[in-house]
N, C-alpha and C positions, 0 to 999 in steps of 0.2 A: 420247437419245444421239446421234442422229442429226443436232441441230445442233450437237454440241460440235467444235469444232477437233479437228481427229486426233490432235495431239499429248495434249490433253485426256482424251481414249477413252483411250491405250492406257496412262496413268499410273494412270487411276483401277481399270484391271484389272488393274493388278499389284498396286494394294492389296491383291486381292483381297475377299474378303465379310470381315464382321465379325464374331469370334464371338455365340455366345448368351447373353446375361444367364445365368448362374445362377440358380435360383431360392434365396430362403432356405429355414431350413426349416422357418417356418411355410407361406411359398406350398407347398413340397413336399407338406407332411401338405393341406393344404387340398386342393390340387391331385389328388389320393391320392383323396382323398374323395369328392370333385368326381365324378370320372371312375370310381370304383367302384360308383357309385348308380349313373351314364348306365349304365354296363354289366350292371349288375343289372335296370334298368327296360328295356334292352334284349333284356337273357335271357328276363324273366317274357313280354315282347312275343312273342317267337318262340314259346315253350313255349306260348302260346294263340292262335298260327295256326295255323287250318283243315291247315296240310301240316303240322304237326306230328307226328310218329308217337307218341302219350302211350305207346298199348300198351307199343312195344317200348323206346323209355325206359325206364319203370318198370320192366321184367319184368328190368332189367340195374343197376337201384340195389340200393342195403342198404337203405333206409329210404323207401317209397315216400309215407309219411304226409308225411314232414317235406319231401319234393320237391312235395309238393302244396299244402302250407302256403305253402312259397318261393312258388309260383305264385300262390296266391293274395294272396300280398303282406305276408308273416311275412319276419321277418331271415333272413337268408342262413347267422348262425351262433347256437350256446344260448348261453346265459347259461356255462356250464363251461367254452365252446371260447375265449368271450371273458375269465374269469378268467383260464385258462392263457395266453393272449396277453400280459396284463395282468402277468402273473409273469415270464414268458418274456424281455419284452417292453419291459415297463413303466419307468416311471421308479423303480424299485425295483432293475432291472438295470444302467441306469444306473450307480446309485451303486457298484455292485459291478463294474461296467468301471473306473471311474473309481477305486478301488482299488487293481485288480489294476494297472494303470499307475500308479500311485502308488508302491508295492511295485518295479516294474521300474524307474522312476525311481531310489529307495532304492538299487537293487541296482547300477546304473552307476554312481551317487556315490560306494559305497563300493569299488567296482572302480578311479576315476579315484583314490581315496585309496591303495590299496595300491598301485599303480603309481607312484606319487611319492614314496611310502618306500622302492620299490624304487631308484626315480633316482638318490634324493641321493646 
């Protein structure tokens, strides 16, 4: 910056910064993913350093078997908690948003229709 003409500097700061790409939303879900494992592979790391306090951990979970699993390097969720995501969640839900807007769509058309019977 420092060899640009002065008039140079102070036009290119009132551009200011340039927003951020958007991600789509496949980089999103990838992205998601990505960064949920580092963070998982950094939990399991902590949970088996020496300062770790396991005792009192454990003595404050519901389920100390299955905190011992995760450590060891088992999913983070069962098979049930990922159906219900998958139902919740899923592209099954999807279709049933895409619906319900479909319907509220229907219901404006037929509102823009009696207000034009009202007009004439």
């Amino acid at each position: 910056n420092w060899c640009l003409p002065p008039g140079r500097r102070v036009q290119s700061s009132k551009l200011g910064p340039t927003p951020p790409r958007l991600l789509s939303e496949e980089e999103y879900r990838l992205q998601g993913e990505v960064e949920t494992q580092k963070a998982l592979a950094e939990l399991r790391s902590v949970c088996r350093s020496p300062e770790f306090s396991a005792w009192s951990t454990v003595s404050r979970i519901q389920s100390p078997k299955r905190f011992a699993d995760f450590v060891a390097g088992a999913s983070h969720v069962t098979p049930n908690e990922v159906s219900a995501h998958e139902r919740e969640f899923g592209l099954a839900s999807l279709s049933i948003d895409e619906q319900l807007f479909e319907d509220d769509d229907d219901d404006d058309e037929e509102e823009e229709n009696i207000n034009y019977s009202y007009a004439g």
